[in-house]
matplotlib code that plots the C-alpha trace (Angstrom):
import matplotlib.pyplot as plt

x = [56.9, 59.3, 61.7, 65.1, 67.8, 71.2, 74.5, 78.4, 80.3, 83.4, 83.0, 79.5, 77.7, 76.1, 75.3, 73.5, 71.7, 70.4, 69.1, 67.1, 65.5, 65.0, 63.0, 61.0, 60.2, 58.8, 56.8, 54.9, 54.2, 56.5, 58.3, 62.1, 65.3, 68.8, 71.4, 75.3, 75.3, 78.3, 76.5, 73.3, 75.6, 76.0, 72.8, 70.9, 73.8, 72.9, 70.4, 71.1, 72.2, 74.4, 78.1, 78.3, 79.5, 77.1, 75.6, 76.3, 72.9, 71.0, 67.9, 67.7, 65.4, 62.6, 62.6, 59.6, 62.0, 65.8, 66.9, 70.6, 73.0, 76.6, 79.6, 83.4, 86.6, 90.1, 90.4, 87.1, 86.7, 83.6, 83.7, 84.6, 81.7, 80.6, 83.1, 81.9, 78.6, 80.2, 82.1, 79.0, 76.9, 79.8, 80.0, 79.2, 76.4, 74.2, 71.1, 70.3, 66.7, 67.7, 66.4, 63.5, 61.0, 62.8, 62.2, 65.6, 67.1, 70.8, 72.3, 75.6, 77.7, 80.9, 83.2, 83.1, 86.6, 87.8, 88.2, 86.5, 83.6, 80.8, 82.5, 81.3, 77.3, 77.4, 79.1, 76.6, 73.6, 74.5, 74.9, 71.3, 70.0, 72.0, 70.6, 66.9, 66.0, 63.2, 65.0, 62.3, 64.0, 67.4, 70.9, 71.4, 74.5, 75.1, 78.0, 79.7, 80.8, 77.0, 76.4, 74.1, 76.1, 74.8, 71.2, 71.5, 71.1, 69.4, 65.9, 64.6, 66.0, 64.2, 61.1, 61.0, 61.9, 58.7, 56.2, 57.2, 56.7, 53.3, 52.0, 53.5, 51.7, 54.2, 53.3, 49.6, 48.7, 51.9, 51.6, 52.5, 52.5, 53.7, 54.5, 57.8, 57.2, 55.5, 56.9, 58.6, 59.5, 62.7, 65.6, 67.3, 65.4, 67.6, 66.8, 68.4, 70.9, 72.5, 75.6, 76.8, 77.4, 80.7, 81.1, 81.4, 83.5, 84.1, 82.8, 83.0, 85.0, 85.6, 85.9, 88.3, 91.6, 93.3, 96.4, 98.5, 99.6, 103.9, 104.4, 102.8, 105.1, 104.4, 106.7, 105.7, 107.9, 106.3, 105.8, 104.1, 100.3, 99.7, 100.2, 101.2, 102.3, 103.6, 101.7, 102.7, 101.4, 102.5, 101.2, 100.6, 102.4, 98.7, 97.4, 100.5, 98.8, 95.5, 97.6, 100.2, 100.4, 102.7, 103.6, 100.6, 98.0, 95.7, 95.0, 91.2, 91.2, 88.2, 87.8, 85.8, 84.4, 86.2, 85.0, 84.5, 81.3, 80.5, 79.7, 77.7, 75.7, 75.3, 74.5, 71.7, 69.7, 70.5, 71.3, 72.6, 75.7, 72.7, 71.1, 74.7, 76.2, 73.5, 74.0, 72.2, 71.7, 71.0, 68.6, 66.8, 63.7, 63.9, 64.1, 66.2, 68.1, 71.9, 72.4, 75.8, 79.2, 80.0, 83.8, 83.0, 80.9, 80.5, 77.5, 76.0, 77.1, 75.9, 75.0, 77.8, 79.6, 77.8, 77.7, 82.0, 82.3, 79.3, 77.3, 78.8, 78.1, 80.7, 79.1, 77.8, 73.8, 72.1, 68.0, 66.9, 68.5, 66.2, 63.0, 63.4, 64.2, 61.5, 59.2, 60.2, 59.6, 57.4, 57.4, 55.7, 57.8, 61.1, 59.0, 58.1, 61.9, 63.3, 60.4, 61.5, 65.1, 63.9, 62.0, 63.2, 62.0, 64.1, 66.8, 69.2, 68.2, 69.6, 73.2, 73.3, 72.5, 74.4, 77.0, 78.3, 79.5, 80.3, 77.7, 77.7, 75.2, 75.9, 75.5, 72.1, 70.8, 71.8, 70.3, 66.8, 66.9, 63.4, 63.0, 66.4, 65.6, 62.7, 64.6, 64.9, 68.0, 66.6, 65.7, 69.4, 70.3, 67.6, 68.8, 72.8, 75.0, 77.2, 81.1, 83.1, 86.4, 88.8, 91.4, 94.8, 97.9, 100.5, 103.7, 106.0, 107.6, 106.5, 109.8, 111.9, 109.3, 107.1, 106.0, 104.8, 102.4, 103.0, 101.1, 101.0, 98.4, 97.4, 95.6, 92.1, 90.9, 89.6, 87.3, 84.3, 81.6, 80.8, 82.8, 84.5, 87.1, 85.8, 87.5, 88.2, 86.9, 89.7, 92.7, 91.7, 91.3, 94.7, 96.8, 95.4, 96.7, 99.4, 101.2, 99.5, 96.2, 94.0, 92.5, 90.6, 92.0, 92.4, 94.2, 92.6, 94.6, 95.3, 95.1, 98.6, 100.3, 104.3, 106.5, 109.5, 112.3, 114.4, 112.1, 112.9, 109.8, 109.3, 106.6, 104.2, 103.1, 102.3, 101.4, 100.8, 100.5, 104.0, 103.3, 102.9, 105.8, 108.0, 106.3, 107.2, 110.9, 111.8, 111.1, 112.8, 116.3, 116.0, 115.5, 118.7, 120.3, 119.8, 120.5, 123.6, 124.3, 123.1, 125.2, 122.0, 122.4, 121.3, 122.3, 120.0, 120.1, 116.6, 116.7, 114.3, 112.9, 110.4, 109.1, 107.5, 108.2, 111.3, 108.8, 106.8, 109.4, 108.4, 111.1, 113.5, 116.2, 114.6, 115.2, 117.9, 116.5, 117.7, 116.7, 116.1, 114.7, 113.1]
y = [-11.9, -14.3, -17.2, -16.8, -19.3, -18.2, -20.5, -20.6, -22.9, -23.9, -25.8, -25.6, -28.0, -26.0, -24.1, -27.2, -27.9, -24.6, -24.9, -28.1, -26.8, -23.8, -25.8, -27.8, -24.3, -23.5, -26.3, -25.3, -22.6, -20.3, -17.2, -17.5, -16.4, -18.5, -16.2, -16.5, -14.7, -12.4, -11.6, -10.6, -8.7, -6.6, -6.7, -5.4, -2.7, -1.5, 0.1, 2.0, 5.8, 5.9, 7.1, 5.2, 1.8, -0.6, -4.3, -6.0, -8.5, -5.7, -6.7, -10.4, -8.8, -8.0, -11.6, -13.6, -16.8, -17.6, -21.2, -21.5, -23.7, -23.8, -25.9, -26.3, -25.6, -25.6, -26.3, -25.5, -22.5, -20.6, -20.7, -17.7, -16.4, -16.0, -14.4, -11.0, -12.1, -13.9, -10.9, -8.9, -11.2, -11.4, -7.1, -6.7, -3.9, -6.2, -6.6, -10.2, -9.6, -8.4, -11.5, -12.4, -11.9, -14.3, -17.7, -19.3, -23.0, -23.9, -26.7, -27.5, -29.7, -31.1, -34.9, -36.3, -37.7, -34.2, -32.9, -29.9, -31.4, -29.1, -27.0, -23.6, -24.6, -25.3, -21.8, -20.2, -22.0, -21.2, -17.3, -17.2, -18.7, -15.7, -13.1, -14.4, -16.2, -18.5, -21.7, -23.7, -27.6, -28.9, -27.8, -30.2, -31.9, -33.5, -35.8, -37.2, -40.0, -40.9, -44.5, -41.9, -39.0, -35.5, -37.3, -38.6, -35.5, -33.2, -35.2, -35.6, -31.7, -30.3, -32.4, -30.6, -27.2, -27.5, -28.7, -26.0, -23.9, -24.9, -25.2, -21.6, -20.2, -17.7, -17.9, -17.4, -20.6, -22.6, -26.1, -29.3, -32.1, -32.1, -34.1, -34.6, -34.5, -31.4, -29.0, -26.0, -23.1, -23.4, -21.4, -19.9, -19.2, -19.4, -16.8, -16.8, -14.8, -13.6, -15.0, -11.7, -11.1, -10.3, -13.0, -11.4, -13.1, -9.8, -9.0, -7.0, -8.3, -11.2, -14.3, -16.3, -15.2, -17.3, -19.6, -20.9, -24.4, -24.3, -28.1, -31.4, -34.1, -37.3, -37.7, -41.1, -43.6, -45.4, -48.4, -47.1, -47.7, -44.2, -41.6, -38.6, -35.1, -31.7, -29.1, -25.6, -22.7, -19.5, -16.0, -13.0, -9.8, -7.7, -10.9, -11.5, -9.1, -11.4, -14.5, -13.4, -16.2, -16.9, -20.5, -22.7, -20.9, -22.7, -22.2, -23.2, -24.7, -24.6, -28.1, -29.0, -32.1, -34.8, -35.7, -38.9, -37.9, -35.1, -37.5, -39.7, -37.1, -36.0, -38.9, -39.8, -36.4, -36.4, -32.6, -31.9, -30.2, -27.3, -27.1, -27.1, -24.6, -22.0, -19.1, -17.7, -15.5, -16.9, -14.7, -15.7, -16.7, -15.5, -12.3, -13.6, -15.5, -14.7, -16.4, -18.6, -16.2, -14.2, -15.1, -18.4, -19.5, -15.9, -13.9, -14.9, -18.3, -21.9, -25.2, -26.8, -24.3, -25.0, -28.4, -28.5, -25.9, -25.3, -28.4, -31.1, -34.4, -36.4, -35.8, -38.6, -38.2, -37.2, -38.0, -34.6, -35.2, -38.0, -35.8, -33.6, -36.3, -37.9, -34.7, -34.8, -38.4, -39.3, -42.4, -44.6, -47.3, -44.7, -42.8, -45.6, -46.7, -42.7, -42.5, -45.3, -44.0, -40.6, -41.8, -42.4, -45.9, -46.7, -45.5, -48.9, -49.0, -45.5, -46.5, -49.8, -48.2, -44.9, -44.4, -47.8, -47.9, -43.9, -43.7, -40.8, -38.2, -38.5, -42.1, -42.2, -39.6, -43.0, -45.3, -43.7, -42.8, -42.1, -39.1, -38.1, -37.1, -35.2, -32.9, -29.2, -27.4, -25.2, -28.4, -29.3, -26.1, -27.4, -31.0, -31.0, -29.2, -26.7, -27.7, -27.1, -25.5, -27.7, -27.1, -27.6, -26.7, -24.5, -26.5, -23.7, -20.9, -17.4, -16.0, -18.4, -18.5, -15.3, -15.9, -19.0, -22.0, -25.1, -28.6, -31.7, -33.6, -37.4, -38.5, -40.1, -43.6, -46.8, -49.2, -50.2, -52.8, -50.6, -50.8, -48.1, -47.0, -43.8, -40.8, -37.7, -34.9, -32.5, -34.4, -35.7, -32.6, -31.6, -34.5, -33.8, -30.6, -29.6, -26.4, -23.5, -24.6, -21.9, -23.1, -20.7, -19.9, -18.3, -18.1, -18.9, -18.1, -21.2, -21.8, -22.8, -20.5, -20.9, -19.6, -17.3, -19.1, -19.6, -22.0, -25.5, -27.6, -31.3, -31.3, -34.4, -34.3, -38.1, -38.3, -35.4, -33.2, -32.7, -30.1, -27.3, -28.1, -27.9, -24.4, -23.5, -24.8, -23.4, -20.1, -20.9, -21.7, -18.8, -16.7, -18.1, -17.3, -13.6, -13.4, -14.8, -12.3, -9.4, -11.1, -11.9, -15.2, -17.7, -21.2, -23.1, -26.9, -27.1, -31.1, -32.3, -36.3, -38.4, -41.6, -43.0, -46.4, -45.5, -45.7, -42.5, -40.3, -36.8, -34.2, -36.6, -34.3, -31.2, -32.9, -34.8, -38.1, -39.2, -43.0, -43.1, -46.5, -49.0]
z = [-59.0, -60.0, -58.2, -58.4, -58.9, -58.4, -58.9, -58.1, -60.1, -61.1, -64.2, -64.9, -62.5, -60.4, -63.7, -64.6, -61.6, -61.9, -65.4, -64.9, -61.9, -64.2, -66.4, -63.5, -62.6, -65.9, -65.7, -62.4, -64.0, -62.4, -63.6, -63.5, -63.3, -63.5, -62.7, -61.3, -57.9, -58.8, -62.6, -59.9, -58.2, -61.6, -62.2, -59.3, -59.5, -62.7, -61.2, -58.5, -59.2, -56.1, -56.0, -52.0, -51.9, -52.0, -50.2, -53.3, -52.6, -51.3, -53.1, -52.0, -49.3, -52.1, -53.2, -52.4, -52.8, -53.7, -54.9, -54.4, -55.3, -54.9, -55.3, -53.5, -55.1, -53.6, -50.0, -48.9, -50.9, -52.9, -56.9, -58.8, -59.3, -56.0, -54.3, -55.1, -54.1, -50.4, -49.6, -49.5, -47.2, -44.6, -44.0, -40.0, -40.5, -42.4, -39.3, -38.5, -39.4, -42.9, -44.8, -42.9, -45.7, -48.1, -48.2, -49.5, -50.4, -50.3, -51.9, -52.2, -54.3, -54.1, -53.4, -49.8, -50.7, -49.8, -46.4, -46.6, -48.1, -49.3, -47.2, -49.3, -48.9, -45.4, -45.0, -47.3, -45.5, -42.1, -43.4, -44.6, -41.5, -39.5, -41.3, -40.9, -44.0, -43.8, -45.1, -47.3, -46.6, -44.5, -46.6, -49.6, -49.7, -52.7, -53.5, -56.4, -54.4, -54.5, -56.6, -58.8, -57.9, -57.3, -57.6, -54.7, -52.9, -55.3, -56.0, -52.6, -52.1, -54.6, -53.7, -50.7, -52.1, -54.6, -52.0, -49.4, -51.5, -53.2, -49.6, -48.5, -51.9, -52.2, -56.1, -57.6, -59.9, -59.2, -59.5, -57.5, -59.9, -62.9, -66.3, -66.4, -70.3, -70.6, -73.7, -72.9, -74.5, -76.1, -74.7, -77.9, -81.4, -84.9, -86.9, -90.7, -90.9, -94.1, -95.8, -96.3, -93.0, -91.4, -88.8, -84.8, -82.3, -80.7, -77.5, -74.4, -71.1, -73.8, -70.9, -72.7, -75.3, -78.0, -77.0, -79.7, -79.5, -80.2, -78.8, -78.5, -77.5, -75.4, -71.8, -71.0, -72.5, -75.7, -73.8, -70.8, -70.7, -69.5, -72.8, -70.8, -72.7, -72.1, -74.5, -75.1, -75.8, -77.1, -75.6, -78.4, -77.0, -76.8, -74.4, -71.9, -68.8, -69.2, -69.3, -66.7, -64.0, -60.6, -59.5, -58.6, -61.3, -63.4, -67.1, -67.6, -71.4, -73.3, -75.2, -78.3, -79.4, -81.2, -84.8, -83.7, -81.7, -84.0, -86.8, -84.1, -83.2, -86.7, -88.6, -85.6, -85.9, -89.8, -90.1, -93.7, -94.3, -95.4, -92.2, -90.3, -92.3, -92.8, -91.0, -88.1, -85.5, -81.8, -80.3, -76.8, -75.9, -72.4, -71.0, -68.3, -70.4, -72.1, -75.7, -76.3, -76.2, -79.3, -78.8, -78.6, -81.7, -83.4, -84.4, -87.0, -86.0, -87.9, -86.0, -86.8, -85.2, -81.9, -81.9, -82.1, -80.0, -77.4, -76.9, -75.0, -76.9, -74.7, -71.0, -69.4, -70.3, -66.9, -65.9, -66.7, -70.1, -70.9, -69.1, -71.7, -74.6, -74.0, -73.9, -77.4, -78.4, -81.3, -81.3, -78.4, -78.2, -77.8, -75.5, -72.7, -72.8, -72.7, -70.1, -67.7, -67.4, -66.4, -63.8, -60.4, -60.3, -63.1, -61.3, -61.4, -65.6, -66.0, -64.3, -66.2, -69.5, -69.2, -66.2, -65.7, -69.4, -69.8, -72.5, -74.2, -75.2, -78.5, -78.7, -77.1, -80.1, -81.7, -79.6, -80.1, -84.2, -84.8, -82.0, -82.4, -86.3, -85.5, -83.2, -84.4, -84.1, -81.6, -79.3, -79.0, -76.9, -74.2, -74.5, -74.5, -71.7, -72.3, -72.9, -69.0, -69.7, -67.7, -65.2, -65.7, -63.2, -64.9, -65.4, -66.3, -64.9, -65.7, -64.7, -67.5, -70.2, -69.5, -73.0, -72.9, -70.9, -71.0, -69.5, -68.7, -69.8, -69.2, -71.8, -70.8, -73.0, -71.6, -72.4, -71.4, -72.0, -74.9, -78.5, -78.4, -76.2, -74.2, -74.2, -72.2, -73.8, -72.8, -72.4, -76.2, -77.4, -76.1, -76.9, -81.2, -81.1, -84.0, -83.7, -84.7, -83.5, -81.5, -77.9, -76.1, -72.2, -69.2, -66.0, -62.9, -59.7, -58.0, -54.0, -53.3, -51.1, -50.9, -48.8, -50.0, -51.4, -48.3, -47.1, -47.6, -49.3, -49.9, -52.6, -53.4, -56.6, -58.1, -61.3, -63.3, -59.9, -59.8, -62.9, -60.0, -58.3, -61.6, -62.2, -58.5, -58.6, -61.9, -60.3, -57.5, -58.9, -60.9, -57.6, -56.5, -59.2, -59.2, -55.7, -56.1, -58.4, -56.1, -53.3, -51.1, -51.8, -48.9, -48.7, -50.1, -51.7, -53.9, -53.7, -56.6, -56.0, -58.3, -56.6, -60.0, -62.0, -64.8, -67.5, -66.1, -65.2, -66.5, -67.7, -66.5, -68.0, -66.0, -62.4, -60.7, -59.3, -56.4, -55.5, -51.6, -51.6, -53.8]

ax = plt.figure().add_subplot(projection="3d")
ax.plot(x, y, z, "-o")
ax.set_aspect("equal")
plt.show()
């Protein structure tokens, strides 16, 4: 009997959650399994030999106890890989008694700056309760807004969750308290791998496909504080159906880490170029675990490989980030300071010395030398996060340049009482791109919903926001265009205005600007 955890996310937070209470789990001596709710889906369907159409969650009535955490996208709306998962759970035959033998947790994550907020957890929590589950602790509502962010809401949440059910003993020889230090297994063992090997990013229902950067070119003029540019991308012929896209899509781009954080992190654990470029194989050491994407990082891969490509050294470092650092401390003094900002009374330390300055993960491996040197490869794929692609509205047409995708992207660099100036991680990565370089993407649909073309619009879009709205008008004046032609043409004036300061007026040659006041 094992608990399960099962996530929606978006870009990997709720992911996140769900691998650190993963770990706590561990710890109480629990068996688990961390799972996405659309990939369980999948899974329970592997196994039924039935040619009928099927409740996709039909077997969350054999589990002794579900954990799950979700966040918001759109307006209001579940994460991708959920909706599979949602659709199921809303059919009208399901009985109202068909989860009473589950115990179940919901929390949900998502920014009370938005209307909706946590709109997709309540949904999901009031579901459960219809359909008889025996809810272990109130909904959790976390919110970034929070001074410690999703904190806020998750500790005393999963405080509850874990003494409900200790005192429920719905699992043999689980424990209550716990060191927060306590050595786990490690997720993922490097075996050696040979150097002969033909390196494997091939893989099945590959998630992500290549885009080729064509264009890099700043749209902000030189002077203006903000450096703002328009990136594009070709698409190869054998990838234009998976990166086919209407007006208001996304493209999700998968970043890397800048060598400026690379060599941070490097020179703090003191890897050699050896040890990073020996090749290995990734093999789990989990059943219920799934090692790092072949496309991705290959297989055989090499550490250094996974540290540019899959380990996020630029996040923000988080308290169950320091739980686990200081699991691995070997030196006392490093231990009582990693210690104290893992603890919840050392709550107001762990925003001075990480959030309030946007310290990054790879700085604090340099911050605490001796235990960060002693770390084993192995120990970094429990310690660091893995890389969030990040979303970014489609700026071009698809029905003028089908064969390409282009963006606009703000570039993210400040400073802060630290020496050097911090950096978005994406919009970095983005803005050092040179033409020919590879970016791995796809197209998420977006949650606009426009109506035809004979309907007048006055879009809002400050900033970079107006990249939709270019996509969406483009498209529109060629829709006139070709009516014209085929004599259906309606009357219509596609008025184009940009309330910005001169200095930040994007594609400036694209739009007429009309000043209506100033």
């Amino acid at each position: 009997m094992s608990l399960l955890i099962l996530y929606g996310s978006e870009t990997g937070t709720a992911q996140d959650v769900g691998e650190s209470l993963r770990r706590e789990a561990l710890m109480r001596n629990l068996t688990v399994r961390l799972i996405s709710m659309d990939e369980y889906d999948l899974h329970v369907s592997k196994f039924l030999i039935t040619v009928m159409v099927i409740l996709k969650f039909q077997s969350l009535p054999n589990e002794k106890a579900a954990l799950l955490v979700c966040s918001t996208t759109g307006q209001g709306e579940m994460p991708p890989n959920m909706r599979s998962f949602w659709r199921s759970m809303l059919r009208k035959s399901i009985p109202n008694d068909f989860l009473t033998n589950t115990h179940a947790a919901v929390l949900g994550l998502g920014d009370s700056s938005y209307q909706k907020f946590n709109f997709a957890g309540k949904r999901l929590f009031r579901r459960l309760e219809q359909l008889g589950a025996r809810m272990l602790t109130q909904l959790g509502l976390a919110d970034d807004q929070h001074e410690i962010g999703i904190d806020g809401a998750l500790i005393p949440w999963k405080e509850a969750v874990w003494m409900r059910l200790y005192e429920e003993k719905i699992f043999e020889n689980m424990k209550l308290e716990v060191d927060p230090t306590t050595v786990i297994p490690s997720k993922f063992i490097l075996e050696p791998a040979s150097i002969s090997e033909n390196l494997n990013f091939h893989e099945e229902d590959q998630e992500y496909r290549l885009l080729t950067a064509e264009e890099n070119r700043r749209v902000t003029a030189d002077d203006h504080f903000q450096d703002t540019r328009l990136v594009r991308f070709s698409v190869d012929d054998k990838d234009s159906h998976f990166f086919s896209y209407n007006p208001g899509d996304v493209l999700m781009v998968w970043p890397y880490n800048n060598d400026e954080s690379m060599q941070i992190a490097i020179d703090a654990l003191q890897y050699s170029d050896d040890l990073l470029d020996r090749p290995v194989h990734i093999r789990t050491n989990d059943r219920y675990l799934n090692p790092p994407p072949k496309w991705l990082v290959g297989d055989p891969t090499t550490l250094r490989s996974c540290l540019r490509r899959l380990l996020d050294l630029q996040t923000i470092p988080r308290r169950t980030f320091f739980e686990v650092f200081a699991s691995l401390a070997v030196d006392e003094f490093e231990k009582r300071r990693l210690l104290e900002l893992a603890s919840p009374q050392g709550l107001d330390d762990l925003l001075a010395y990480a959030n309030r300055v946007r310290r990054t993960t790879a700085e604090t491996f340099r911050d605490f030398p001796v235990t960060s040197k002693s770390i084993s490869p192995e120990r970094l794929f429990d310690l660091l996060k893995t890389i969030r692609p990040r979303a970014f509205s489609i700026a071009s047409s698809p029905v003028v340049q089908g064969n390409s995708i282009e963006l606009l992207v703000a570039k993210v660099q400040y400073k802060s009482r630290l020496s050097d100036p911090r950096r978005g991680l994406c919009s970095t990565f983005l803005s050092r791109l040179k033409p020919g370089d590879k970016v791995f993407s796809k197209i998420r649909p977006g949650t606009f919903k426009f109506p035809p073309v004979e309907v007048p619009l006055i879009c809002i879009g400050p900033g970079t926001g107006v990249a939709p709205f270019r996509s969406l008008l483009i498209s529109r004046e060629r829709s006139v265009v070709l009516k014209s032609n085929n004599r259906q043409y309606h009357s219509i004036e596609i008025q184009k205005c940009v309330f910005l300061p001169v200095h930040s007026l994007l594609w400036l040659q694209k739009l007429e600007i009309r000043r209506l006041f100033s």
